[in-house]
C-alpha positions in Angstrom: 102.4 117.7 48.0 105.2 118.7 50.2 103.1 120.0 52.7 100.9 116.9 52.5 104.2 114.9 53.6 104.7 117.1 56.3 101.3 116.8 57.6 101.2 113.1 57.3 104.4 112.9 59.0 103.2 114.8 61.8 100.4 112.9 62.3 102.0 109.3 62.3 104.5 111.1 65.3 101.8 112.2 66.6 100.0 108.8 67.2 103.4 107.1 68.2 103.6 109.5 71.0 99.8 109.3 72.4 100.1 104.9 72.0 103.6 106.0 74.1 102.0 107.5 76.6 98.6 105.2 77.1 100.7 102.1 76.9 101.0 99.9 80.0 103.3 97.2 80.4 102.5 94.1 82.1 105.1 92.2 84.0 104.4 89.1 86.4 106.8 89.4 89.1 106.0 85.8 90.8 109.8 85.3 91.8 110.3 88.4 93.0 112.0 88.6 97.0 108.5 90.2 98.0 106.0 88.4 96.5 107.3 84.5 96.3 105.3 83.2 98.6 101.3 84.7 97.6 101.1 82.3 94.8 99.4 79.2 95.8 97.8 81.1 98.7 93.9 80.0 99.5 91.6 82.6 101.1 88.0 82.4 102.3 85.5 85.3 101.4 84.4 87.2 104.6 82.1 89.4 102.6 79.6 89.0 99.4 81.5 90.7 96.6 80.7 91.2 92.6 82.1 90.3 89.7 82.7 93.6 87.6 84.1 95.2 84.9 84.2 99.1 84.9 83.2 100.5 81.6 85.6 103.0 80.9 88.6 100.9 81.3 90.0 97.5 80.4 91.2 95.1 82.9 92.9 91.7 81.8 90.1 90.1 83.9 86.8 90.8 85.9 87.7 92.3 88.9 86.6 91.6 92.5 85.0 94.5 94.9 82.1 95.9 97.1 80.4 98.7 97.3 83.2 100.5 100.5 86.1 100.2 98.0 84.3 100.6 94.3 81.7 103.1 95.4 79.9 102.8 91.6 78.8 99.0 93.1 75.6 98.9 94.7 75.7 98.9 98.7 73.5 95.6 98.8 75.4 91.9 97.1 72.2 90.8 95.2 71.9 88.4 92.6 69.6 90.4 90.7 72.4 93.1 89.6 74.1 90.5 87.4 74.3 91.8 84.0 73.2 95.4 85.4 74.8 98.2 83.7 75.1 101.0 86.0 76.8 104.4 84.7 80.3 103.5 85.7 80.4 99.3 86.3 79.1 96.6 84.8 78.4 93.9 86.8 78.9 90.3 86.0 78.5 87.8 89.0 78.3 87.7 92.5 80.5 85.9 95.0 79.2 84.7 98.9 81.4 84.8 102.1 82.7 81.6 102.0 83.7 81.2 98.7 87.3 80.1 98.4 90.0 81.1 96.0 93.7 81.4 95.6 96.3 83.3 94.2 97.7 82.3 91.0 99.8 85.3 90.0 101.1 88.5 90.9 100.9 90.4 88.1 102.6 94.7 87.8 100.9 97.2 85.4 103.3 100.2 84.7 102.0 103.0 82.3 103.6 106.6 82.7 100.7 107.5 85.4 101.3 105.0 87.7 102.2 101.5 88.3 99.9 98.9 90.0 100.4 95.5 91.6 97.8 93.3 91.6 96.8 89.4 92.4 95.1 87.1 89.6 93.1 84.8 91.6 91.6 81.7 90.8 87.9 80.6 92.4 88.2 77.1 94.1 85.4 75.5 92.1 86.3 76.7 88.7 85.2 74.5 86.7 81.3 75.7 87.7 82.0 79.5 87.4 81.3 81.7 84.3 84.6 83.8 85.6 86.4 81.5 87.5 89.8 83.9 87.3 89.4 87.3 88.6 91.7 90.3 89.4 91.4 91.3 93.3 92.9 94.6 93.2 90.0 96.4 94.7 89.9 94.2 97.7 93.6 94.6 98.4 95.7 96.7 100.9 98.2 98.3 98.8 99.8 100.4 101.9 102.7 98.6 101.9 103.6 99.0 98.0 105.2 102.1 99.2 108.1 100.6 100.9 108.6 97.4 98.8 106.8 95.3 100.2 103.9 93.4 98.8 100.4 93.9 98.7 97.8 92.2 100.8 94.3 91.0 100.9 92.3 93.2 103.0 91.1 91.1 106.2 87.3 92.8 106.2 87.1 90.9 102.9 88.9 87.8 102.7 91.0 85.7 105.4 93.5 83.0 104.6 92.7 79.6 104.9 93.8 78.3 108.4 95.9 75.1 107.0 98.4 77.1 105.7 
Protein backbone atom coordinates (compact mmCIF):
# COMPACT_ATOMS: atom_id res chain seq x y z
CA UNK A 1 0.00 0.00 0.00
CA UNK A 2 2.83 2.30 0.79
CA UNK A 3 4.33 2.00 -2.38
CA UNK A 4 0.92 2.57 -4.04
CA UNK A 5 0.94 6.04 -2.18
CA UNK A 6 4.20 6.71 -3.47
CA UNK A 7 3.30 5.99 -6.86
CA UNK A 8 0.18 7.89 -6.82
CA UNK A 9 1.94 10.71 -5.41
CA UNK A 10 4.36 10.75 -8.07
CA UNK A 11 2.03 10.70 -10.67
CA UNK A 12 -0.30 13.64 -9.48
CA UNK A 13 3.37 15.74 -9.36
CA UNK A 14 3.92 14.55 -12.28
CA UNK A 15 0.75 15.96 -14.09
CA UNK A 16 1.11 19.31 -12.11
CA UNK A 17 4.46 19.83 -13.64
CA UNK A 18 3.47 18.81 -17.50
CA UNK A 19 -0.09 21.25 -17.09
CA UNK A 20 2.97 23.83 -15.64
CA UNK A 21 4.82 23.68 -18.47
CA UNK A 22 1.97 23.52 -21.46
CA UNK A 23 0.08 26.28 -19.77
CA UNK A 24 -0.15 29.69 -21.49
CA UNK A 25 -1.38 32.73 -20.02
CA UNK A 26 -3.37 35.11 -21.71
CA UNK A 27 -3.16 38.79 -20.91
CA UNK A 28 -4.82 41.75 -23.00
CA UNK A 29 -2.44 44.54 -22.85
CA UNK A 30 -4.87 47.25 -24.59
CA UNK A 31 -3.48 50.15 -22.28
CA UNK A 32 -0.25 49.32 -22.60
CA UNK A 33 2.39 52.63 -23.77
CA UNK A 34 2.89 50.52 -27.08
CA UNK A 35 -0.09 49.31 -28.09
CA UNK A 36 -2.93 52.10 -27.09
CA UNK A 37 -3.63 53.30 -30.13
CA UNK A 38 -4.31 49.77 -32.54
CA UNK A 39 -7.62 49.28 -31.05
CA UNK A 40 -10.26 50.76 -33.02
CA UNK A 41 -7.89 50.72 -36.02
CA UNK A 42 -9.87 49.86 -39.55
CA UNK A 43 -7.85 48.15 -42.30
CA UNK A 44 -8.74 47.14 -45.95
CA UNK A 45 -7.64 43.53 -47.20
CA UNK A 46 -5.00 43.86 -50.04
CA UNK A 47 -4.93 40.20 -50.53
CA UNK A 48 -7.65 37.14 -50.55
CA UNK A 49 -6.96 35.34 -47.24
CA UNK A 50 -8.59 32.18 -45.33
CA UNK A 51 -10.19 31.59 -42.40
CA UNK A 52 -8.25 28.65 -40.66
CA UNK A 53 -7.68 26.76 -37.78
CA UNK A 54 -4.49 24.55 -37.62
CA UNK A 55 -5.26 21.10 -36.34
CA UNK A 56 -2.72 20.44 -33.98
CA UNK A 57 -3.08 23.53 -31.93
CA UNK A 58 -5.83 25.68 -30.36
CA UNK A 59 -6.21 29.24 -31.02
CA UNK A 60 -8.84 31.37 -29.03
CA UNK A 61 -10.24 32.20 -32.62
CA UNK A 62 -9.89 31.37 -36.42
CA UNK A 63 -6.92 32.84 -37.58
CA UNK A 64 -6.24 34.92 -40.73
CA UNK A 65 -3.31 33.87 -43.36
CA UNK A 66 -2.23 32.95 -47.01
CA UNK A 67 -0.41 30.56 -48.41
CA UNK A 68 3.47 32.93 -48.20
CA UNK A 69 3.11 33.06 -44.36
CA UNK A 70 1.10 29.63 -43.43
CA UNK A 71 2.71 27.48 -46.06
CA UNK A 72 0.06 24.35 -45.08
CA UNK A 73 -2.73 26.97 -47.04
CA UNK A 74 -3.23 26.32 -50.53
CA UNK A 75 -1.38 28.87 -52.93
CA UNK A 76 -4.78 29.75 -54.73
CA UNK A 77 -7.80 31.82 -52.29
CA UNK A 78 -10.78 29.64 -53.64
CA UNK A 79 -14.05 29.23 -52.18
CA UNK A 80 -14.12 25.64 -52.79
CA UNK A 81 -11.43 24.84 -49.86
CA UNK A 82 -13.89 25.84 -47.26
CA UNK A 83 -14.41 23.10 -44.87
CA UNK A 84 -11.20 21.29 -46.61
CA UNK A 85 -9.09 19.39 -44.28
CA UNK A 86 -5.67 19.39 -45.34
CA UNK A 87 -2.90 17.51 -43.19
CA UNK A 88 -1.96 20.50 -41.11
CA UNK A 89 -5.02 23.31 -41.44
CA UNK A 90 -8.44 23.27 -41.62
CA UNK A 91 -9.92 25.72 -43.44
CA UNK A 92 -13.06 27.59 -42.61
CA UNK A 93 -13.82 30.70 -44.85
CA UNK A 94 -12.34 32.85 -47.15
CA UNK A 95 -11.89 36.62 -47.04
CA UNK A 96 -11.49 39.09 -50.53
CA UNK A 97 -9.19 42.21 -50.83
CA UNK A 98 -11.35 44.64 -49.83
CA UNK A 99 -12.88 43.28 -47.00
CA UNK A 100 -12.62 45.61 -44.06
CA UNK A 101 -11.97 44.97 -40.42
CA UNK A 102 -10.60 46.49 -37.27
CA UNK A 103 -8.74 45.81 -34.34
CA UNK A 104 -10.58 45.13 -31.21
CA UNK A 105 -7.87 43.83 -28.91
CA UNK A 106 -4.36 43.21 -28.44
CA UNK A 107 -4.16 40.26 -26.81
CA UNK A 108 -0.23 38.50 -25.22
CA UNK A 109 0.09 34.63 -25.00
CA UNK A 110 3.06 33.65 -22.59
CA UNK A 111 3.74 29.85 -22.11
CA UNK A 112 7.44 28.79 -21.07
CA UNK A 113 8.36 28.51 -24.94
CA UNK A 114 7.62 31.73 -26.02
CA UNK A 115 5.35 34.60 -25.71
CA UNK A 116 3.21 35.97 -28.64
CA UNK A 117 1.41 39.17 -29.28
CA UNK A 118 -1.33 39.19 -31.40
CA UNK A 119 -4.46 41.36 -32.71
CA UNK A 120 -8.26 40.13 -32.32
CA UNK A 121 -9.94 41.64 -35.18
CA UNK A 122 -13.32 42.24 -35.88
CA UNK A 123 -14.84 41.91 -39.75
CA UNK A 124 -16.74 45.16 -40.63
CA UNK A 125 -19.93 43.41 -41.65
CA UNK A 126 -20.21 41.00 -38.72
CA UNK A 127 -23.39 40.46 -38.42
CA UNK A 128 -23.30 38.42 -42.03
CA UNK A 129 -20.09 36.29 -41.27
CA UNK A 130 -19.95 32.77 -39.89
CA UNK A 131 -16.50 34.12 -38.06
CA UNK A 132 -16.87 37.53 -37.87
CA UNK A 133 -13.76 37.73 -35.10
CA UNK A 134 -10.58 36.43 -36.15
CA UNK A 135 -6.92 36.38 -34.80
CA UNK A 136 -4.43 38.06 -37.46
CA UNK A 137 -1.23 36.82 -36.14
CA UNK A 138 -0.09 35.29 -39.32
CA UNK A 139 -0.60 38.38 -41.29
CA UNK A 140 1.38 40.46 -38.90
CA UNK A 141 5.01 41.88 -38.76
CA UNK A 142 6.22 40.96 -35.54
CA UNK A 143 9.91 42.56 -36.12
CA UNK A 144 9.47 45.08 -33.98
CA UNK A 145 8.31 42.88 -30.78
CA UNK A 146 11.94 42.64 -30.26
CA UNK A 147 12.53 46.06 -29.03
CA UNK A 148 9.17 46.87 -27.36
CA UNK A 149 7.43 48.08 -29.66
CA UNK A 150 4.22 46.79 -31.19
CA UNK A 151 3.34 44.60 -33.82
CA UNK A 152 2.00 45.58 -37.20
CA UNK A 153 -0.12 44.46 -39.96
CA UNK A 154 1.93 43.51 -42.86
CA UNK A 155 1.22 46.09 -45.76
CA UNK A 156 1.27 43.10 -48.71
CA UNK A 157 -1.83 42.09 -46.79
CA UNK A 158 -3.82 44.69 -45.32
CA UNK A 159 -3.53 48.66 -45.47
CA UNK A 160 -5.19 51.04 -43.01
CA UNK A 161 -8.15 52.80 -43.89
CA UNK A 162 -7.19 56.30 -45.25
CA UNK A 163 -9.69 58.45 -42.83
CA UNK A 164 -7.78 57.79 -40.03
Amino acid sequence: MKWFLVALAAAILAGAVYMQLESVKTTYVNGLAPYTSLPGRVFILEKDCYIFKFRDRNSSWPLLGAHETVPDLPADVKEGFVGADFAAVRILGVLRAGDRFRIVSVRKDESRAHTDVTFEILLDDENSRKYPRLDSFWIMDHSPEKSGGAPSILIDYAVPERSQ
